[in-house]
C-alpha positions as CSV (number, residue, x, y, z in Angstrom):
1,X,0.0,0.0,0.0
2,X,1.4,3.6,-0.8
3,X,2.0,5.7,2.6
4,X,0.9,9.2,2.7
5,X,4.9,9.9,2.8
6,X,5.7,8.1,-0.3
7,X,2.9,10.0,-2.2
8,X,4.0,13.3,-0.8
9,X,7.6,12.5,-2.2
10,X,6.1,11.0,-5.9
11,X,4.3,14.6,-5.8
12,X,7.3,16.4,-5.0
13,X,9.6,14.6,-7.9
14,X,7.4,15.0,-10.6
15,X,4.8,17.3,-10.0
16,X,5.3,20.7,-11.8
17,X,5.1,22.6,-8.8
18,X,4.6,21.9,-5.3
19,X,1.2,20.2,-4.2
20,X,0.7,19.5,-8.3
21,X,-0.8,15.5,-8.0
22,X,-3.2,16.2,-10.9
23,X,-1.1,16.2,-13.8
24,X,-0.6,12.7,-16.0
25,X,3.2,12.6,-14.9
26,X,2.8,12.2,-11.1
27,X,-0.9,10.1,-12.0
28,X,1.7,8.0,-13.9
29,X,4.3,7.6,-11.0
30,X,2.0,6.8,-8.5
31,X,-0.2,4.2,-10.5
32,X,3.2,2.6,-11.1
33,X,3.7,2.3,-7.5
34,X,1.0,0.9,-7.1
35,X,1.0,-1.2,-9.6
36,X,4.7,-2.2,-8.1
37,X,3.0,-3.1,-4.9
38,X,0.1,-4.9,-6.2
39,X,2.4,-7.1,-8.4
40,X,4.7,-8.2,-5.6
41,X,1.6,-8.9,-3.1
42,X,0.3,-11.3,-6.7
43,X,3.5,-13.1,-6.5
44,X,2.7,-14.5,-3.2
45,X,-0.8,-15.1,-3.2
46,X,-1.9,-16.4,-7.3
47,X,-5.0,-17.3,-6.5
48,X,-6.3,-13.5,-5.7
49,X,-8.4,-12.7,-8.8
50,X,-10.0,-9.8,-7.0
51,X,-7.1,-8.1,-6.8
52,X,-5.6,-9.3,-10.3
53,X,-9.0,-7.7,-11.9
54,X,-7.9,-4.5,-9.9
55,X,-4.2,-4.6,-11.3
56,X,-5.4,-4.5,-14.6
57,X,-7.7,-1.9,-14.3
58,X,-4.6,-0.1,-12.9
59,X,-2.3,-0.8,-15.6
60,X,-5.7,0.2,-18.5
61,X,-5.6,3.5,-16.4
62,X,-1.7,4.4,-16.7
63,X,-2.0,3.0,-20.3
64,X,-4.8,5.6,-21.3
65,X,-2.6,8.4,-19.3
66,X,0.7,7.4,-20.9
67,X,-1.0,8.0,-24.3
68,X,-2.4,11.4,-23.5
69,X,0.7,12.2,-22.3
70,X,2.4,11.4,-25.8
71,X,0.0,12.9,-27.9
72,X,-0.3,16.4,-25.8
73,X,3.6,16.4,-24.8
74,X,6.1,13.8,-26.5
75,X,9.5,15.3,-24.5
76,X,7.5,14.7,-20.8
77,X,6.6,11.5,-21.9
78,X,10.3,10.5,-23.0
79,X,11.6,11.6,-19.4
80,X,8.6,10.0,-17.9
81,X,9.0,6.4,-19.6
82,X,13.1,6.5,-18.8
83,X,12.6,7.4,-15.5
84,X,10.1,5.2,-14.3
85,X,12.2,2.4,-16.5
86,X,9.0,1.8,-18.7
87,X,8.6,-0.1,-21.6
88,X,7.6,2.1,-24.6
């Protein structure tokens, strides 16, 4: 699960300005963390469809945000993808 803390310092490494959690490249980081976490919790317990259904609803949500990201603002979405060490 994602602390308070660890969204605070997401926020604070990509947002755009301080307090920024609205724009697609911190929505991006912390759906990866999440997705991160989910995945590892998966590894252990393979028989949790519940939260399987949930991981890829995650990973359709960061898809659809990675794409508007490319379209509005290819640059940010270059830095985004090699920072977060995402496939393209």
């Amino acid at each position: 699960m994602i602390t308070k803390g660890n969204k605070n310092e997401i926020v604070k490494k990509y947002g755009r300005k301080p307090g920024d959690c609205g724009s697609p490249q911190v929505q991006v980081a912390i759906l990866t963390e999440r997705i991160k976490d989910i995945s590892s919790h998966l590894k252990g317990n393979k028989k949790d469809y519940a939260t399987q259904v949930g991981l890829l609803r995650l990973v359709g949500q960061r898809k659809r945000l990675l794409t508007y990201l490319k379209k509005k603002d290819l640059a940010a979405y270059g830095s985004l993808v090699k920072q977060l060490d995402l496939r393209k």
